[in-house]
Every structure is written in C-alpha cells, then in structure tokens.
C-alpha positions in Angstrom: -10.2 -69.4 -30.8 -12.2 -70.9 -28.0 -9.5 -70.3 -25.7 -9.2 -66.8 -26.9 -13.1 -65.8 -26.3 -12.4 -67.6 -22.3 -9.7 -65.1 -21.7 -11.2 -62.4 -23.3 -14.5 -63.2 -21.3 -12.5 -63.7 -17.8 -11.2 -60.2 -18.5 -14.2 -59.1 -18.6 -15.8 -60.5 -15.8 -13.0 -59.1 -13.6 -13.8 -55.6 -15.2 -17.1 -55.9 -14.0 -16.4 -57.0 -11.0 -13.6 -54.4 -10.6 -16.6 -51.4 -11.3 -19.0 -53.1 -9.4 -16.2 -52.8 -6.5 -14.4 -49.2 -7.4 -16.9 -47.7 -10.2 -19.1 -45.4 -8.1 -15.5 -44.0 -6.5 -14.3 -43.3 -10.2 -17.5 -41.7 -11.0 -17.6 -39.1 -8.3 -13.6 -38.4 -8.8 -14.9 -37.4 -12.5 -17.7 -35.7 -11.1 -15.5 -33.7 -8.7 -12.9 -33.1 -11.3 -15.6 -32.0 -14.0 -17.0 -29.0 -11.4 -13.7 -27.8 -10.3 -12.9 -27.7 -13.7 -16.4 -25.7 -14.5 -16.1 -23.4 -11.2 -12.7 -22.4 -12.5 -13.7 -21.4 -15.7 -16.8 -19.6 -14.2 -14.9 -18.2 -11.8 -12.8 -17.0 -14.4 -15.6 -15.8 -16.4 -17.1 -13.8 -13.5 -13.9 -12.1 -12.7 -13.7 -10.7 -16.6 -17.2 -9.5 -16.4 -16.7 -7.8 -13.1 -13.2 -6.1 -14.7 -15.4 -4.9 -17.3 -18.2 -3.6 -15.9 -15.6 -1.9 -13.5 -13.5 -0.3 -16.4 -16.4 1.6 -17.4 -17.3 3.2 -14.8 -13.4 3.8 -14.4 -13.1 5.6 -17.5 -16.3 7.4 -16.4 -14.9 8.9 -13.2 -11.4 9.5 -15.5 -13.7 12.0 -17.6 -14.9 13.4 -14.5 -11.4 13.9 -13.3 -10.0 15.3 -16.5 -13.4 17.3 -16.5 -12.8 18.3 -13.0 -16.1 17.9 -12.8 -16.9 16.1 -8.6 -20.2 16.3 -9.1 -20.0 13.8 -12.3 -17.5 11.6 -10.6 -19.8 11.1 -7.4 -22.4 8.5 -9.6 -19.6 5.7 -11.0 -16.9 6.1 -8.2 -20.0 5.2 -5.8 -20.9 2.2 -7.8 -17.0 1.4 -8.1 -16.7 1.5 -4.8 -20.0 -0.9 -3.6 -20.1 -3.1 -6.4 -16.6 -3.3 -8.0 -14.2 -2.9 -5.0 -12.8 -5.9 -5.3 -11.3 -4.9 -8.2 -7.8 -3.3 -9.5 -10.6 -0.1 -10.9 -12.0 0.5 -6.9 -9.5 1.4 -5.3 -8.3 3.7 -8.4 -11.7 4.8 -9.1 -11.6 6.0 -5.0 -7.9 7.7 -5.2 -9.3 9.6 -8.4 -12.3 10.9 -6.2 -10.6 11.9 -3.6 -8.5 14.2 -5.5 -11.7 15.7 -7.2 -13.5 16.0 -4.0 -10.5 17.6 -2.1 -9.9 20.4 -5.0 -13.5 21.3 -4.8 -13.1 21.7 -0.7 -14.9 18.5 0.2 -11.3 17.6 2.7 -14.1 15.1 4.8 -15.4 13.6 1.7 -11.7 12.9 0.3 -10.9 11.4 3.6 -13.9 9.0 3.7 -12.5 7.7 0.3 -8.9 7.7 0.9 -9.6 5.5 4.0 -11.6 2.9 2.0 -8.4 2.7 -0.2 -6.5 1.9 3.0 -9.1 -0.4 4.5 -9.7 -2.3 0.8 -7.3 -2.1 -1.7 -4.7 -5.0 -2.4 -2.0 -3.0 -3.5 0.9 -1.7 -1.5 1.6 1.3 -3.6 -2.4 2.2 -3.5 -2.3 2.3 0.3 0.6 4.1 0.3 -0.4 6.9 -1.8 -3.8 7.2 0.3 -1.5 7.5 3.5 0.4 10.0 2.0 -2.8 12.1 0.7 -4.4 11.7 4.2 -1.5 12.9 5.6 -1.6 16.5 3.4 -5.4 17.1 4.1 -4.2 16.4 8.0 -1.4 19.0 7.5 -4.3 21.7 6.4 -6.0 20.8 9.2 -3.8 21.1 11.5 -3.9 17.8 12.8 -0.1 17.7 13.1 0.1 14.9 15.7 -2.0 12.7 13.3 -0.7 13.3 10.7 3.0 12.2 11.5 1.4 8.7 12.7 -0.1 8.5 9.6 2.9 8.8 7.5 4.8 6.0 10.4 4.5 3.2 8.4 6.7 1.0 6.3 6.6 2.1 3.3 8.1 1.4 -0.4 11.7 2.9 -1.3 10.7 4.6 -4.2 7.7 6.6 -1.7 10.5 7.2 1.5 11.6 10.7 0.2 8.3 12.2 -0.6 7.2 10.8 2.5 10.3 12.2 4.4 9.5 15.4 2.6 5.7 15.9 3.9 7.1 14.9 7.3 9.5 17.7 7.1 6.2 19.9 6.0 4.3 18.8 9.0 7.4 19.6 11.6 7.7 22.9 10.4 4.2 24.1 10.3 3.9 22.5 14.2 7.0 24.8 15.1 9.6 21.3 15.4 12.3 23.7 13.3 15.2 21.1 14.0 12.8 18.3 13.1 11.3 19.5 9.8 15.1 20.5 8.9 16.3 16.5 9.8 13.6 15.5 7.8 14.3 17.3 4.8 17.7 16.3 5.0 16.8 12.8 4.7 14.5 13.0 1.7 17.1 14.9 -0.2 19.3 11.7 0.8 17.2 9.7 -0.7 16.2 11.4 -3.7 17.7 10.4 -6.7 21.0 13.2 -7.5 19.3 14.1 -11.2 15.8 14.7 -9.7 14.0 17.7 -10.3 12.2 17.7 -6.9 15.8 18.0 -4.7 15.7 21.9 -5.6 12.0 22.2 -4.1 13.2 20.3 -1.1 16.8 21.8 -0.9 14.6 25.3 -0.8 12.5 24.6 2.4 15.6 23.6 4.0 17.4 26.4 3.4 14.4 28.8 4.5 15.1 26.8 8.0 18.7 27.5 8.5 19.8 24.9 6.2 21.4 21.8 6.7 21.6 20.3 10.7 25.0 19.8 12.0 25.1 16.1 13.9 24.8 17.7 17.6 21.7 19.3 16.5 20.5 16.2 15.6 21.4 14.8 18.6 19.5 17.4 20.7 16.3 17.0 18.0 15.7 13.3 18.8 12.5 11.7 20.2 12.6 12.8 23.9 14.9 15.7 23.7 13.8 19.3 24.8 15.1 21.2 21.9 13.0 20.0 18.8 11.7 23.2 18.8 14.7 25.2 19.2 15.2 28.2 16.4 17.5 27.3 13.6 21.0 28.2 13.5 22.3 31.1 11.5 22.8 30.1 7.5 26.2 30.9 8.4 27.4 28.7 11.2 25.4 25.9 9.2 27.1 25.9 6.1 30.4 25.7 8.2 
C-alpha cells in the first residue's frame, strides 16, 4: 500500500510539474479554441438575423413590384441595398427596382441600380442578367457602341442566345444589317429546337433577308467594309 501511495504521489508531482511547465500553453489553446468556437456561432447568428431582416424588406419591394407601384419599392430596396447588400435579398431587391423604375421611365435610375448589381452581387447569373438589362436601356438610348461592349462578356450557356439575340437587336437598329442577321443566326443555334422563343428570333431574321450565306459572313467580320451592306433578296438567301 505504501508503495502504491509513492507511485501515485510521484505521478503527481510530475503532473504538476508538467503544468507548471506546459499549463499556461494548454490554457490559451482552450481559450483560443473556445472563441473561435463562439465567433463562429456568432458569426452564424449575425448572418441569419441579417437574412432576415433582409427578407422583409425583400418581400416588401416584391409587393411593390407585383403592385407596380416604384414609388413604394424606393423605401426597402434603398435599405436593401445600404444595409443588407451583402446578402442573397440586395442584389434581388436591386434587379426588382430596376425593372419598376425602368417601366415607370426612370432609364437613369434603373441604370444606377443595375450597376450596383454588377459592382456587388456574388452571383454570376445576377450580374449577368444586369448586363443584359443595361444593355436594352442602352439600345433605347441609342448608345449602340456601348451597348455591344456591355453584352462582350463571358457569360453562362443557358444566357448566350438571349444575349446573341439583343446583340442582333443592337446591330440592326445601328444599320450593321449583315451583323444583326449573323447574330441572330447564332442565337437561334443555340436555342434549344422545342423553344418557344426561336419563332420570335427566326421572325427578325427573316425581316432582314433571312439567313447569311458563309461569304456574307465573311465580308461582315470585324474589320470588313460591308457590315452595313443591305441584305440580300429572301430569294437568293433561301438558295
């Protein structure tokens, strides 16, 4: 027994002397553990509140939209926007906005939010559909130039023939006959066979002179003289 309480005692004297040694190092790994631990779950914590705050105001500016009522949207897509933008709601808050403010005429007010999309949101497919929606109210004004560099970007596969479409939109309101009627071409290449859309595009294309035969193509690209050459007869096209 004596022998028993010597070892036991030894071990214990080496503990201490072991946490004398190491015990203030243990202590501040737990104490470093224990706050991570905490800032996560605040962290956490923060991000919900701020989701839900945000979804509010969301919903607000989707009456508004449904209402298609600008005026209502203006209050919670502001607040989206400068306290919430961080979130998955600002950027969707903004792309709803800019669709009210653009119907009611406000093309420099839709811009200003569309390019906050750009310039903010984390989502591919949000920045895309801002480009694209730039791109239209650039088309009204006339700012044909600008608005092709808007749409040259990489963009997703599923967006490429809606944004080869608008392209084809832009060439032919700037005069670029050949051009617009390439561009249609390749959205209806790209749009799925069963779509609905092909007819609208296949339409606009025929109003040009229809499809481009491969010299014409030729002579339309970048650098050639003849982009703005008039179309060919329906006739010799469809040949």
């Amino acid at each position: 027994m004596a022998v028993y309480d010597l070892e036991e005692q030894e071990k214990i004297e080496d503990l201490k002397a072991w946490w004398a040694a190491y015990g203030k190092y243990v202590s501040a790994a737990v104490v470093s553990v224990a706050l991570v631990v905490i800032g996560m779950q605040g962290w956490r914590w923060y991000q919900s509140t701020q989701a839900e705050k945000a979804s509010v105001l969301y919903q607000a500016v989707s009456q508004a939209a449904r209402a298609n009522d600008a005026a209502k949207a203006k209050e919670p897509a502001t607040q989206l926007v400068e306290r919430f933008g961080a979130t998955a709601y600002g950027p969707r808050g903004a792309l709803l906005y800019a669709k009210l403010l653009y119907d009611a005429g406000d093309k420099t007010g839709a811009k200003a939010q569309l390019q906050w999309v750009l310039d903010h949101a984390g989502e591919d497919e949000l920045k895309t559909v801002a480009r694209f929606r730039i791109a239209q109210i650039l088309l009204d004004e006339k700012q044909y130039d600008q608005a092709l560099k808007t749409l040259d970007a990489k963009t997703d596969e599923a967006f490429s023939a809606v944004y080869s479409d608008l392209k084809g939109d832009i060439l032919a309101a700037a005069g670029k006959t050949i051009d617009a009627r390439v561009a249609y071409q390749d959205s209806l290449a790209k749009l799925d066979p069963k779509s609905t859309y092909r007819a609208f595009v296949q339409a606009k294309l025929d109003a040009l002179g229809g499809p481009v035969s491969a010299t014409a193509e030729a002579i339309a690209a970048p650098g050639a003289a003849a982009g703005t050459a008039a179309p060919s007869a329906p006739a010799a096209a469809a040949k």
